[in-house]
C-alpha angles and dihedrals in degrees: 000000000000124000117224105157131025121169139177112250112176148315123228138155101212111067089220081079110066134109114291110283094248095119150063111252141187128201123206110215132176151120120318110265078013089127093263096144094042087048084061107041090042082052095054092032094226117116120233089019093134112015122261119212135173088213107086116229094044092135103072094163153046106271130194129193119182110222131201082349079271113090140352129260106196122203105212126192112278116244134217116044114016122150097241140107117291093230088047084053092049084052094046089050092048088051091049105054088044096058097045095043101050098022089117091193097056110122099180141339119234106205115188133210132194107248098200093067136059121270108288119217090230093056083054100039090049087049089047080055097051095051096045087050094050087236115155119237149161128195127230124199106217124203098025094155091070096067128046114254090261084061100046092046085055098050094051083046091058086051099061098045084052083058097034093104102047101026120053084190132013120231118250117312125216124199104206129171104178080200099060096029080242108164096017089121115045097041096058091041072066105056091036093063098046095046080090098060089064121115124180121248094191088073 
């Protein structure tokens, strides 16, 4: 895929108001500070698409960008350690599940984890969620050109033991690096492919 258009659409904090469901659409989820923003921007190739920041909890809303004019990639609030107020996470979090739980247009979910740290109990806990709500989703380890390939292939290890007893098999994993261009590619050969399964809900 190659990708020619990407727009911002709109921002919005209650699922009910986003953009009519008539078309495919991918949200990008991890932890706060994970890459997130640089995944995206390397993705689209344009630069400041979505907004990097180093303070972590930057992306507050629900944002939609309409790509190709042909589906939706949606930026999502980070989760974990944003400096921000408890009861602002828990809203956050609300917001979150909801979206991804009644959004009737979402094809897959790509959540991102950092590969340079250990595996962090809210990374699992959030991928527990995912399964037990029948939520698709795909992970993608950000930063890869950081570690050497040993390393890499340890870290993803310690995630699956950490999953060994809740997932017999985990769902696609993505090796990315926005600095490299690492995972380009194959992420939006993904999407790409699954555009086709969707079906509007809106007929």
């Amino acid at each position: 895929m190659i990708i020619k258009t990407a727009s911002y659409i709109s921002s919005c904090v209650d699922p009910k108001k986003c953009p009519e469901p008539k078309l495919p659409e991918y949200a990008f989820i991890g932890r706060s500070n994970v890459g997130k923003s640089s995944l995206i921007n390397m993705l689209t190739g344009i630069g400041g698409l979505a907004k990097i920041s180093s303070t972590p909890g930057k992306t507050q809303l629900i944002n939609h960008f309409l790509i190709n004019e042909q589906w939706y990639l949606v930026d999502l609030p980070g989760y974990g350690f944003a400096k921000v107020a408890k009861t602002v996470k828990k809203g956050w979090e609300a917001m979150i599940l909801n979206y991804l739980a009644k959004r009737e247009n979402l094809m897959s979910t790509f959540l991102l984890i950092d590969s340079r740290i250990t595996v962090q109990k809210n990374d699992v806990h959030f991928i527990n969620t995912l399964g037990e709500r029948q939520i698709s989703f795909v992970i993608v380890m950000t930063k890869c050109d950081k570690i050497s390939k040993g390393q890499l292939g340890a870290i993803i290890l310690e995630l699956k033991n950490a999953l060994k007893d809740t997932w017999d098999e985990l769902p696609q994993i993505f090796k990315s690096s926005s600095k490299a261009g690492d995972g380009k590619t194959e992420i939006l050969k993904f999407i790409e492919s699954t555009n086709p399964l969707f079906e509007n809900p809106i007929n």
